[in-house]
DRENMIZA-502347 format. One line per field, with one value per atom (N, C-alpha, C): atom name; residue number from 1; residue in one letter; x, y, z negated. Coordinates in steps of 0.05 Angstrom, whole numbers. Atoms other than C-alpha are relative to their C-alpha. Layout:
<vexses>
atom	[CA/...]
seq	[NUM/...]
type	[A/...]
X	[X/...]
Y	[Y/...]
Z	[Z/...]
</vexses>
This chain:
<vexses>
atom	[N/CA/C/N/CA/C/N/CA/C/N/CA/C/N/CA/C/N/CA/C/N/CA/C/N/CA/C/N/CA/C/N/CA/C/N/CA/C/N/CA/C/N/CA/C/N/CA/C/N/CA/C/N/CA/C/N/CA/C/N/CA/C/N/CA/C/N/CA/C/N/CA/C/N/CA/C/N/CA/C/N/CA/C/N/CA/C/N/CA/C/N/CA/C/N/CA/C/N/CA/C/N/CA/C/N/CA/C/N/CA/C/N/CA/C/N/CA/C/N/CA/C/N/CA/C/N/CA/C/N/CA/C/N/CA/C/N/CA/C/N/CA/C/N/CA/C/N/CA/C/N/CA/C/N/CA/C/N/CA/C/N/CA/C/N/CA/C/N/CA/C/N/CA/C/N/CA/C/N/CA/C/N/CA/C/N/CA/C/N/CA/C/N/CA/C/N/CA/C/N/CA/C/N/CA/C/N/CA/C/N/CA/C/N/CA/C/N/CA/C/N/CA/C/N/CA/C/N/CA/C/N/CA/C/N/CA/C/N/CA/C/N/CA/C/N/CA/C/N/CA/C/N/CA/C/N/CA/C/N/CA/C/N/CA/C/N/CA/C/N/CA/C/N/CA/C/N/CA/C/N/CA/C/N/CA/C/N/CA/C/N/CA/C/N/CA/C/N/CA/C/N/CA/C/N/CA/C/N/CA/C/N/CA/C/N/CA/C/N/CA/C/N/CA/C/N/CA/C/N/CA/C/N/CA/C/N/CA/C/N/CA/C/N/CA/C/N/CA/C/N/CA/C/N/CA/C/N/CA/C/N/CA/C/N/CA/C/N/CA/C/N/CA/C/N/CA/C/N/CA/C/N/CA/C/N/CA/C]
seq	[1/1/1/2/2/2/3/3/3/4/4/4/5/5/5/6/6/6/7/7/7/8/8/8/9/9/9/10/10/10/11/11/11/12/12/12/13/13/13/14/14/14/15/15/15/16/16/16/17/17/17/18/18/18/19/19/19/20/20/20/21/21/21/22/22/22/23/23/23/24/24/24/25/25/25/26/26/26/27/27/27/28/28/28/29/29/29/30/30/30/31/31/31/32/32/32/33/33/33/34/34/34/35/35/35/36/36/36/37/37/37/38/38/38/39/39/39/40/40/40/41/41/41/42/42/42/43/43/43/44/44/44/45/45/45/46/46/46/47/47/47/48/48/48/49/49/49/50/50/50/51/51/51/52/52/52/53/53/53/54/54/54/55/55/55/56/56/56/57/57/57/58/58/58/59/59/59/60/60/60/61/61/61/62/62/62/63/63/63/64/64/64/65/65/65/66/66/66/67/67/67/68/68/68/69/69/69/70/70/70/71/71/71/72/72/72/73/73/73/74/74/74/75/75/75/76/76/76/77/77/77/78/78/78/79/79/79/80/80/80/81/81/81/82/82/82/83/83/83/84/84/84/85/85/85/86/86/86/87/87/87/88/88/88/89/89/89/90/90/90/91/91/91/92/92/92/93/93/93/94/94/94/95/95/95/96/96/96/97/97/97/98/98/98/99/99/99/100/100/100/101/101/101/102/102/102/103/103/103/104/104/104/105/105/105/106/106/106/107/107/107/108/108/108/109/109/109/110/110/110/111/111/111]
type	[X/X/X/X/X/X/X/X/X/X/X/X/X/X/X/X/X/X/X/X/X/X/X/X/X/X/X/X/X/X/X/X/X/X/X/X/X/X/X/X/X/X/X/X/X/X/X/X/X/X/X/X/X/X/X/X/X/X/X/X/X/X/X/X/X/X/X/X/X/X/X/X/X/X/X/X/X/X/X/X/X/X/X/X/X/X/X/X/X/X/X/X/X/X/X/X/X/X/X/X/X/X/X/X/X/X/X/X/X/X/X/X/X/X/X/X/X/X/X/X/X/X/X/X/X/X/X/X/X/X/X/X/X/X/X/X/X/X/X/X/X/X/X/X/X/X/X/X/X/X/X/X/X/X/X/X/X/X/X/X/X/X/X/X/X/X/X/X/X/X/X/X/X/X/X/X/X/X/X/X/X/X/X/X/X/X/X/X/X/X/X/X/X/X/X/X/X/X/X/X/X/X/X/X/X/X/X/X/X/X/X/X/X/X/X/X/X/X/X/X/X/X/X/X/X/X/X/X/X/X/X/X/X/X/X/X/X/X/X/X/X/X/X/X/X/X/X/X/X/X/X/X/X/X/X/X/X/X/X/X/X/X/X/X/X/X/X/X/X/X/X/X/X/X/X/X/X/X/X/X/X/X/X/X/X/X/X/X/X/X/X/X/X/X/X/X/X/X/X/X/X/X/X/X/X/X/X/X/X/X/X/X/X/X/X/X/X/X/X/X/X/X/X/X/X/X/X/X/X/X/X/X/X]
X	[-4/554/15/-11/577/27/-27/638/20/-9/657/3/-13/660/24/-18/699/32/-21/747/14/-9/758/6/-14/762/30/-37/830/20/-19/853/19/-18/859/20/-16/898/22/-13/947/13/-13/958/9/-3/961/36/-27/1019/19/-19/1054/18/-14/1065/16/-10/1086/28/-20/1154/12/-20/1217/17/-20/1266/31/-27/1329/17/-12/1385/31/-23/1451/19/-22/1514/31/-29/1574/25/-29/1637/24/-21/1698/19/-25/1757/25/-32/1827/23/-14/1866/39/-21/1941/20/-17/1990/4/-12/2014/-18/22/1985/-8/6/1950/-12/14/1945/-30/22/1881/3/1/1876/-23/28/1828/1/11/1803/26/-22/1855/-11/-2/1860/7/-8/1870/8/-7/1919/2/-10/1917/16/-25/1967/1/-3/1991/-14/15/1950/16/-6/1960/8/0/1977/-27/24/1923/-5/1/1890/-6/-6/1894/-36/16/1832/-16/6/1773/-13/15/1741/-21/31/1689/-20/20/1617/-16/13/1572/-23/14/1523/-23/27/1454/-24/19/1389/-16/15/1346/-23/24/1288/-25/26/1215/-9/13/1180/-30/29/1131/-22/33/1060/-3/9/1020/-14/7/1005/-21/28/942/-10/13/893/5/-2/903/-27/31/851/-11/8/802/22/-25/839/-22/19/805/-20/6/756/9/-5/776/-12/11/777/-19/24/716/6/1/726/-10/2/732/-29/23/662/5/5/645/-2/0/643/-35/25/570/-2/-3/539/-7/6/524/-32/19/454/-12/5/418/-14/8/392/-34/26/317/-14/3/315/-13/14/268/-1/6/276/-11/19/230/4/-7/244/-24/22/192/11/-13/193/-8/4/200/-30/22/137/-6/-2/121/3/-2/143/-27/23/96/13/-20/116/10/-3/145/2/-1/126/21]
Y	[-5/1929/-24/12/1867/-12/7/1857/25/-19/1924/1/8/1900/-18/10/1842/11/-10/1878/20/-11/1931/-18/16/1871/-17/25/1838/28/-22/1914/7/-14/1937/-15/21/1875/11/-8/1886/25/-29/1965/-12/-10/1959/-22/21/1897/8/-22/1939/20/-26/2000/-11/10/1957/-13/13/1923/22/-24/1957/1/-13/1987/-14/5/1943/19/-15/1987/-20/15/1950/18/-24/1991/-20/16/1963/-2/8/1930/19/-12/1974/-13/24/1943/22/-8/1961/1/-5/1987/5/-13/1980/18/-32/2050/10/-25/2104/9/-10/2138/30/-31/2205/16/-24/2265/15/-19/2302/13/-31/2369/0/-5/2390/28/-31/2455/5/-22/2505/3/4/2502/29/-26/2572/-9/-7/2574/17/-23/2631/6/-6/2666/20/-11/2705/25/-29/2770/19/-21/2831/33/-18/2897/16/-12/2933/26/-28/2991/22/-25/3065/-1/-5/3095/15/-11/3115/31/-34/3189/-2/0/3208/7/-6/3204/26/-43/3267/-10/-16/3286/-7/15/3251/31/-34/3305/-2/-5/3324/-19/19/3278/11/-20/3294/13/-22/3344/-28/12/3297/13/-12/3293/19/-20/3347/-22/12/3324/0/9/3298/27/-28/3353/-8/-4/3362/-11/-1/3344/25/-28/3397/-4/-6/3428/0/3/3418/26/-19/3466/16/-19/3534/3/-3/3554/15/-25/3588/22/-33/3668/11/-11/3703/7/-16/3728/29/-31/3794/18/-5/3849/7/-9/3866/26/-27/3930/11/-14/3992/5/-8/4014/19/-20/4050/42/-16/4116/16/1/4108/8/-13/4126/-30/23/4077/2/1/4062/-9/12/4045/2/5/4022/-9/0/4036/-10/16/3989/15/-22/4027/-8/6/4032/-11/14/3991/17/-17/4018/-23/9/4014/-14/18/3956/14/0/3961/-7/4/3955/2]
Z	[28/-863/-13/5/-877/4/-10/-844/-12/8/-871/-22/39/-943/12/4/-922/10/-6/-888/-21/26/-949/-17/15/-985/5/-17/-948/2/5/-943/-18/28/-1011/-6/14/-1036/9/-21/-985/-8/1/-990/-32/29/-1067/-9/10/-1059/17/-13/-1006/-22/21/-1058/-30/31/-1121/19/-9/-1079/-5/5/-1097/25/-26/-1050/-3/5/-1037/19/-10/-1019/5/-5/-990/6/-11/-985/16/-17/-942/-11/23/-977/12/-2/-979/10/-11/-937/-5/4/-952/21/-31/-891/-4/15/-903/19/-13/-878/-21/22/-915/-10/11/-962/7/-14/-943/-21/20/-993/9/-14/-984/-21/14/-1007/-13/14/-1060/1/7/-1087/-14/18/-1120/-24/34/-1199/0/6/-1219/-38/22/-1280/-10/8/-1322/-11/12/-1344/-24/27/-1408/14/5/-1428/8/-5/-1399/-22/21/-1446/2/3/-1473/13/-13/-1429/-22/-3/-1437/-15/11/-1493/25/-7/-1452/-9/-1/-1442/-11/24/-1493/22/-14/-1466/6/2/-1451/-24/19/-1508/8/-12/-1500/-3/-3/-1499/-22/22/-1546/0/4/-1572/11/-1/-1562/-19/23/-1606/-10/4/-1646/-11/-4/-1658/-31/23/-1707/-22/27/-1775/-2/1/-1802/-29/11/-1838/-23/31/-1911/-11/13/-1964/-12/6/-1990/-36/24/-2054/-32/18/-2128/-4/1/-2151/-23/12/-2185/-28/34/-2255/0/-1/-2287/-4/3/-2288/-37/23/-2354/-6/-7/-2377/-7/-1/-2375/-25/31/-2431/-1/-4/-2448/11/-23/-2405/-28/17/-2445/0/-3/-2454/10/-30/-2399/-25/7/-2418/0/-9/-2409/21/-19/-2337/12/-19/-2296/30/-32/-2218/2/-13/-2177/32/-28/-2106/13/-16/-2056/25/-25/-1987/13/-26/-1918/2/-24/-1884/21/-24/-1827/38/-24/-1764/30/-24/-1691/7/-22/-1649/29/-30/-1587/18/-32/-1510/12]
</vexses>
């Protein structure tokens, strides 16, 4: 156990001063070789050139389709209420005749 601290202790230092050093990069001096000079070819430049005349009116399109049938309408409200009805003329006077309405008789049940 103890040797195992000290050793994490001499490690870390170490790793952590490893990762902080920056990266020298050296590139090699250009020397100047003297001969002729040598064209190298690049890419092709495309110049454009003057406008072309205007094309020919195209062909009318076809006729698109009919829409969908939309949705059913929402219910109505109820409607106010109705005027009151004329009254009536008075009746005439009966002629002293009296009805009398007798109820059926009870019929037998049935089996």
């Amino acid at each position: 156990m103890n040797r195992s601290i000290w050793i994490a202790a001499l490690i870390v230092p170490l790793s952590l001063v490893a990762c902080d050093r920056p990266t020298v990069v050296t590139s090699p001096a250009l020397v100047a070789v003297p001969g002729p000079a040598v064209e190298v070819p690049g890419p092709a430049v495309a110049v454009p050139g003057p406008a072309g005349p205007q094309g020919a009116t195209g062909i009318q399109g076809n006729e698109g389709n009919t829409g969908n049938t939309g949705n059913t309408g929402a219910t109505g409200t109820q409607g106010m209420e109705g005027n009151k009805g004329n009254k009536g003329d008075t009746g005439r006077s009966g002629d002293s005749t009296t009805v009398i309405v007798v109820p059926p008789a009870a019929s037998a049940p049935t089996n």
